[in-house]
N, C-alpha and C positions, 0 to 999 in steps of 0.2 A: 144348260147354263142359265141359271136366272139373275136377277138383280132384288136386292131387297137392302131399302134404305139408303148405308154407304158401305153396302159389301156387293161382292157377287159370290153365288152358292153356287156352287159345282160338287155335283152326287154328294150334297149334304154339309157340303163344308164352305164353313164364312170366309170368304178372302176380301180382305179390304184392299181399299185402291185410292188413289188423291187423282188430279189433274194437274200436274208442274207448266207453265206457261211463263214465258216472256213477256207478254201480254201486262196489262195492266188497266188504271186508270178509274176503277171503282172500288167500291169497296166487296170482297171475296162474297157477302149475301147475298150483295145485286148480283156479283157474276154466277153463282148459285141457281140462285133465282128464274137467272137468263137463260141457262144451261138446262133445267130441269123443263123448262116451258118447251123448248126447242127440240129436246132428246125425247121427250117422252116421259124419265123416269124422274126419280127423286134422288140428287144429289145436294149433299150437307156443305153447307161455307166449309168445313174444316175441311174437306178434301178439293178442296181450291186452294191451289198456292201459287201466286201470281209473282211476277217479278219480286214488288215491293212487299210480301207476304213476310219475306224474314228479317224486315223492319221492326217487328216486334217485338222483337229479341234484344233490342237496343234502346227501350222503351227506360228499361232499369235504369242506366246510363243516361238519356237524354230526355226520360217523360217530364219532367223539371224545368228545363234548361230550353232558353230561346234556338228553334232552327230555323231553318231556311228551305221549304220545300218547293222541288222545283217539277214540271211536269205538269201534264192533263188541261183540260179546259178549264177557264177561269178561275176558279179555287176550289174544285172540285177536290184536289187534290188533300188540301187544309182539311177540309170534311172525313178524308178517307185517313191521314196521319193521327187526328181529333179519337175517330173509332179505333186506333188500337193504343189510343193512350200517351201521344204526344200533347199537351196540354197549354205550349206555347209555340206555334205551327206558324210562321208568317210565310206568303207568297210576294213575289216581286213586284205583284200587283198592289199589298199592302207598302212597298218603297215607294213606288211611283204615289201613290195615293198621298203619303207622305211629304213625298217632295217631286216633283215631276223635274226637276230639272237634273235627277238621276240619270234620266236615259228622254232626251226630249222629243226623239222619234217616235214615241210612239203613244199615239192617245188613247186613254183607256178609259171604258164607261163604268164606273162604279153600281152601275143598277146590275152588271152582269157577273157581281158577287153576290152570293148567298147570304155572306155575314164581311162588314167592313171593320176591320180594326186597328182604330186612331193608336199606331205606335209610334215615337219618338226614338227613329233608330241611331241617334246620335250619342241618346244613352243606354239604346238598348244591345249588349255583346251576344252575338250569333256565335253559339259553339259550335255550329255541323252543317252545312251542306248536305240536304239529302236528296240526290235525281231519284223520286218515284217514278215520273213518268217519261215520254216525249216529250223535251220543254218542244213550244205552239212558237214563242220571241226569242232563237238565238241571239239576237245583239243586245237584249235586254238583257237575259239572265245570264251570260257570259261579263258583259259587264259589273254587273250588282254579284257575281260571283267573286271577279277579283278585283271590288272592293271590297267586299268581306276579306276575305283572303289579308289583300296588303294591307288593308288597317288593321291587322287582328281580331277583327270580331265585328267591331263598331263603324259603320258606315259613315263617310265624312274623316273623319280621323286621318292624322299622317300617315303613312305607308311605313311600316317595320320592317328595318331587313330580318329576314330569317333567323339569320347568325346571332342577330342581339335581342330574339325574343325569348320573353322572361316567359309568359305564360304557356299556356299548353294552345297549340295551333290549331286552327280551326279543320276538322277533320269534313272533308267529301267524300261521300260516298254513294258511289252509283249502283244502278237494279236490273240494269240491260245491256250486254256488252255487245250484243247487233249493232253490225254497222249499216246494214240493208235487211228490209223487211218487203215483205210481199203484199199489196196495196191492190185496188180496180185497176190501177194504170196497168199497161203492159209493160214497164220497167220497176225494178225493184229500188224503194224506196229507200233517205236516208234516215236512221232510226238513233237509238241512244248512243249507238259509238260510235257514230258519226260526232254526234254532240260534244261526246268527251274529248273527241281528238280535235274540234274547235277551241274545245276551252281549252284545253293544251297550248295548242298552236301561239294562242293569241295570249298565254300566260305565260311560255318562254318566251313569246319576244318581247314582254316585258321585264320577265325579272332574269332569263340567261339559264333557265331552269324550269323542267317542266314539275307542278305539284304532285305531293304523294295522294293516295286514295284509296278505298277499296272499291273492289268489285264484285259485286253481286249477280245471281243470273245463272242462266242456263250458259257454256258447260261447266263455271266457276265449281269447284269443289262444297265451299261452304253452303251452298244453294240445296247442293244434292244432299246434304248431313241434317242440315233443316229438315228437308222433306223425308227424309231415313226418322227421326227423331218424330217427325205426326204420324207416322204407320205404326213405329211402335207405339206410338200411345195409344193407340186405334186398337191394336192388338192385345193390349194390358185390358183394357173396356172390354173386349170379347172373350177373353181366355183368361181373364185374371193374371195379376201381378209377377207372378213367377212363371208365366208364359215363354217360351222359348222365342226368340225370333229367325224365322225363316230367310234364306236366300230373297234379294230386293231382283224386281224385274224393272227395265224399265222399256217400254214401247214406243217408237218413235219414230219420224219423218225424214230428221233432220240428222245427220252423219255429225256434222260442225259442232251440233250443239248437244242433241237430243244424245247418241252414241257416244261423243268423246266424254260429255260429265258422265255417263250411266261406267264409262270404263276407267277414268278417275277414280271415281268413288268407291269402285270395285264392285258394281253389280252387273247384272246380267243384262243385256241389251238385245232390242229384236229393233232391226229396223224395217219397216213395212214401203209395201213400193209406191202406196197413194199418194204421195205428197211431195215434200220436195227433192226427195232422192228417185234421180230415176235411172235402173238397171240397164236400161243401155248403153247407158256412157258409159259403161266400165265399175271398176269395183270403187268401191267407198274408202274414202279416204282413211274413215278408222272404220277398223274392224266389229261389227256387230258381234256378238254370241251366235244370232240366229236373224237370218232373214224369212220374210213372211209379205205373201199378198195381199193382204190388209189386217187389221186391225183385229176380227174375231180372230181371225185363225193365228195371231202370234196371243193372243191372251190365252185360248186353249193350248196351246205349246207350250205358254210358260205353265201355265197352270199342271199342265201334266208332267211336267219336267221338277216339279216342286214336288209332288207327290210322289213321284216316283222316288224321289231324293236325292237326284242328281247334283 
């Protein structure tokens, strides 16, 4: 089995392959980049699909239109929404910069932005909430979340009830549904859905009701259709147009997230014992297709279990 490019060839035949991760925080080049440096080989940004990867699907709808990205260190974030085509991208950093008496905990240094931008969010309407990443200020961006939210868009503003808004409501949308991630510490950390269930928390007890949203993410369904939709395309490029598409594998760690989206979705699932599942405890909460000892030897499995035609 070798590696060439963004395939691997086995006795002659190109099988392409992405990296689906929860992960986030750059832009899919750097993580590319970072990946190829460290592995050895040559992996392509398009087979990097990070949490917030299938944000760009939403570009059509909100590449226009004022959001609110929340996530990542300083505006790094803005930089990574900017690359796939959000074209009016504010962070909470650009609130505070705005008016600091938004949230007056917390002092922020404007030299630890890349690029500062003098908004007046008084007139400016925020259509969408988008969590890219780990917000860094829960009490910031929980708060500047629902004033978006209860003013309808416009920050400063009276609070709308629900019931008597005219316009179309401001959509949230999150990239991570982890509520613990795996860190140096020896306890596992709180990660995006921890976040989400703060903003909740703290948005029904103010309005009696917790917001609607979507979700994004490993084991979400939409997540795994995204990443089914860049293999085909991968496949059309190698095999041309009228290329049949093959059984989807998906190989993984994690039972919760990595095997319940691959059995949603309706593909084939190998879960491997390296990582966070481990075979002692007992069986897995969902059912893989196939267990395996690590990593080559569930890619040779699926590999030969495609060809054979299983």
């Amino acid at each position: 089995m070798q590696r060439s490019g963004g395939e691997l060839i086995f006795f002659g035949r190109k099988i392409p392959y992405i990296l689906l991760t929860n992960g986030g925080g750059s832009t899919e080049e750097k993580r590319a980049e970072k990946l190829s440096k460290s592995l050895g080989v040559t992996i392509d940004s398009e087979q990097i699909i990070q949490a917030h990867t299938i944000l760009k699907d939403l570009v059509g709808k909100y590449g226009d239109s004022p959001v609110l990205v929340l996530g990542g260190k300083n505006d790094d974030m803005r930089f990574v929404a900017e690359s796939y085509g959000f074209k009016k991208a504010y962070t909470t950093a650009d609130v505070l910069l705005w008016n600091p008496s938004v949230w007056p905990f917390q002092s922020f240094d404007p030299a630890h932005m890349k690029r500062r931008l003098p908004v007046d969010f008084s007139k400016t309407r925020i259509e969408a909430v988008l969590v890219f990443h780990d917000p860094r200020n829960w009490g910031t961006d929980v708060q500047i979340m629902c004033d978006v939210i209860q003013s309808d868009g416009i920050i400063g503003n009276p609070y709308v009830d629900p019931d008597a808004r005219t316009s179309r409501p401001v959509e949230v949308i999150f990239c991570n549904p982890d509520l613990l991630w795996k860190s140096d510490f020896s306890r596992p950390r709180l990660g995006q859905g921890a976040f989400r269930e703060s903003f909740q928390a703290v948005y029904k007890a103010l309005s009696g009701t917790t917001y609607p949203f979507v979700q994004f993410g490993k084991p979400t369904t939409p997540t795994y259709k995204y990443a089914e939709k860049i293999i085909h395309g991968m496949i059309k490029r190698l095999y041309g147009e009228n290329a049949s598409f093959p059984s989807m594998y998906m190989i993984g760690d994690n039972p919760a997230s990595d095997i319940a989206g691959a059995n949603g979705a309706k593909w084939n699932s190998v879960l491997v014992h390296t990582g966070v599942y481990d075979p002692s405890l007992g069986q897995p909460q969902h059912k893989p297709t196939q267990e395996a000892k690590d990593v080559e030897a569930a890619v040779r499995w699926a590999i030969e279990r495609a060809i054979a035609g299983a």
